[in-house]
C-alpha positions in Angstrom: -9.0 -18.4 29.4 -11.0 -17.8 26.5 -14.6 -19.0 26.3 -16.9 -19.8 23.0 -19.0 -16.8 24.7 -16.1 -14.3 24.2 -15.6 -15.8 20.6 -18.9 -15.3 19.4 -18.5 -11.5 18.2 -15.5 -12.0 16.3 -17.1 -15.1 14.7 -20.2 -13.1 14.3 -18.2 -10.1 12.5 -16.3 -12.4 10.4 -19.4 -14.0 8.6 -21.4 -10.5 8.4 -17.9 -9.3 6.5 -18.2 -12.4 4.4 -21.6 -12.2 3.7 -21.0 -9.0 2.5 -18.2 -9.3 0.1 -20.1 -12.2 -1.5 -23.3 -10.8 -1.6 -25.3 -11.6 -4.4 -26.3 -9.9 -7.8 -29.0 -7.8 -7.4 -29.5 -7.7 -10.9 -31.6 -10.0 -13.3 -29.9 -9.1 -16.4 -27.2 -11.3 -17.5 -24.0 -10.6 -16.5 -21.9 -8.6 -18.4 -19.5 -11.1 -20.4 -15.7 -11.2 -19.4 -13.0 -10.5 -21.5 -11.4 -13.2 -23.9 -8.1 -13.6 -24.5 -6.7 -12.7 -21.3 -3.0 -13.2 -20.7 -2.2 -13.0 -16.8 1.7 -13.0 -17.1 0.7 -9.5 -18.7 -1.9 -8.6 -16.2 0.4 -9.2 -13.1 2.1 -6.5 -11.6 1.1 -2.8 -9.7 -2.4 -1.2 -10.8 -3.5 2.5 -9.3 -7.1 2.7 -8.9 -8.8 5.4 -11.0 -12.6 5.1 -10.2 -14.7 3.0 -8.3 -18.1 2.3 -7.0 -18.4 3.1 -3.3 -18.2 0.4 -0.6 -18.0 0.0 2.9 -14.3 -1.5 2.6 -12.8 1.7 0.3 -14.8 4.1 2.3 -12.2 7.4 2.4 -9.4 5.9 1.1 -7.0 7.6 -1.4 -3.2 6.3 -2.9 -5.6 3.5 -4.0 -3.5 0.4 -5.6 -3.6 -3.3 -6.3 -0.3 -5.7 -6.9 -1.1 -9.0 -8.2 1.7 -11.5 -8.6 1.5 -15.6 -9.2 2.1 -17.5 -6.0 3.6 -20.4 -5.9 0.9 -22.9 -5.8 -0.3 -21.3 -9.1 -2.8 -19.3 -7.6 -2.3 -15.1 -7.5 -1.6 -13.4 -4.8 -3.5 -9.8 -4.5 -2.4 -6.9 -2.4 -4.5 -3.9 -2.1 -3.6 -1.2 -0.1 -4.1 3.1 0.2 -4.4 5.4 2.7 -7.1 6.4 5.0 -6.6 9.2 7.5 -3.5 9.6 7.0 -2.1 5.8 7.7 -1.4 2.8 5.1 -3.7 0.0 4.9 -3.8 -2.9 3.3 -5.1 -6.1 2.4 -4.4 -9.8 1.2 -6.3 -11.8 -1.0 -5.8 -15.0 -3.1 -7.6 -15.0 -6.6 -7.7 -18.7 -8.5 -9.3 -18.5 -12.4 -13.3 -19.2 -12.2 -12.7 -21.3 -15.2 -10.5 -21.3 -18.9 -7.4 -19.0 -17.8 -8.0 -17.4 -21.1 -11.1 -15.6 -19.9 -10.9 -12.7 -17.5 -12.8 -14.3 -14.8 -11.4 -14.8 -11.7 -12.7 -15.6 -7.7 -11.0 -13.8 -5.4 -11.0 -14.2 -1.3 -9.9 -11.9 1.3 -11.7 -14.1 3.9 -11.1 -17.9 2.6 -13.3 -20.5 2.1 -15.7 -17.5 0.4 -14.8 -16.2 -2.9 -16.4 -12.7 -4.5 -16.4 -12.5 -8.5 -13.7 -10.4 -10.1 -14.6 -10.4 -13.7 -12.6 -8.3 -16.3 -14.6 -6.1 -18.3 -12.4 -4.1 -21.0 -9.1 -4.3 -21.1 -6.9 -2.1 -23.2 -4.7 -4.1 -25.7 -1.5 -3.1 -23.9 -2.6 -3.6 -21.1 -2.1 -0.3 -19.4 -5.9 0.2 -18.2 -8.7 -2.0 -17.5 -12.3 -2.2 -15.9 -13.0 -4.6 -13.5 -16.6 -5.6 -12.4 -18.5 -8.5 -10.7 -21.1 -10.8 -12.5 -23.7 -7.9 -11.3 -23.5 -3.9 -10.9 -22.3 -4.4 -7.4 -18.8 -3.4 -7.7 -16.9 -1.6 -10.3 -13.3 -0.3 -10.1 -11.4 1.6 -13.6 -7.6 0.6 -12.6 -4.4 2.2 -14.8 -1.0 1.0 -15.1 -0.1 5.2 -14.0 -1.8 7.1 -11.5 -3.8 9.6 -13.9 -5.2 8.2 -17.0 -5.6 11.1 -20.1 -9.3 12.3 -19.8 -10.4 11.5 -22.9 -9.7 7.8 -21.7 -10.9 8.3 -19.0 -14.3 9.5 -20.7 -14.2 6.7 -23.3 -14.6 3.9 -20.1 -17.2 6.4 -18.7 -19.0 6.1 -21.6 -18.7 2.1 -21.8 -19.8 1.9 -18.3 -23.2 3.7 -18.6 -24.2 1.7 -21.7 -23.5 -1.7 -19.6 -26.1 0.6 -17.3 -24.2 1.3 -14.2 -24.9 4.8 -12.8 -21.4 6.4 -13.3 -22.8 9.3 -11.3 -21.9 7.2 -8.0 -18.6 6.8 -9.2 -16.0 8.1 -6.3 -12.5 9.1 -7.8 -9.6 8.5 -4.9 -6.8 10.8 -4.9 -3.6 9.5 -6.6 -0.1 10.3 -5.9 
């Protein structure tokens, strides 16, 4: 039989995860603005992950990639998954538009009812590389459409990304197959 006081850790770790993956800007500069124009039929489909701050939840994982696909209901479903020690992880989100569809702005959940930002920064014209950020300097991920990007790409969104004033000296680059 299981009792509320048996409960309470898993309740507890649930809402310091949540907590964390919604934590607030800790910036008071305005956020850096989303990209307009956005087309998501375009967007949809398998992303490698090229660079990314560091966080807990990433923390020595390589094979790095995210699969976003419309659901349904309308909404879109997000799969990220990579490897860590040697074994496949992953995770599933749901990410809804924040507001116009047309704008790169999106709330995602991997622990529903609480939402993180997922706001699209640059996004090439093809839509073969993009970066993603959060409406602060919290989280930051350079995703490609390949595995390897050319390095003079990759030094271009290097470049963009300091003068929005992250440090891109924290910047961890997973292994890619």
């Amino acid at each position: 039989m299981t009792t509320h006081r048996a409960q309470f850790p898993a309740l507890l770790s649930l809402v310091l995860l949540t907590s964390c993956a919604t934590k607030a800007p800790t910036t008071t500069e305005p956020p850096i603005p989303a990209v307009t124009g956005f087309v998501l039929e375009r967007y949809l489909g398998q992303w490698y992950e090229i660079a990314r701050m560091p966080h807990w939840f990433e923390r020595d994982m390589d094979y790095v990639r995210a699969e976003y696909s419309r659901r349904p209901d309308g909404r879109i479903r997000v799969v990220n998954s990579g490897t860590k020690n040697g074994k496949e992880k992953s995770a599933t989100a749901v990410a809804k538009f924040k507001g116009d569809p047309s704008v790169g702005e999106l709330r995602v959940s991997f622990f529903r009812p609480f939402y993180g930002d997922y706001r699209i920064l640059a996004l090439d014209q093809d839509y073969t590389q993009v970066i993603v950020g959060s409406s602060g300097k919290d989280f930051l991920w350079i995703l490609a459409r390949t595995p390897t990007i050319p390095q003079e790409d990759l030094d271009r969104h290097l470049a963009q990304i300091k003068a929005w004033g992250y440090d891109t000296t924290k910047l961890e680059y997973p292994r890619q197959k």
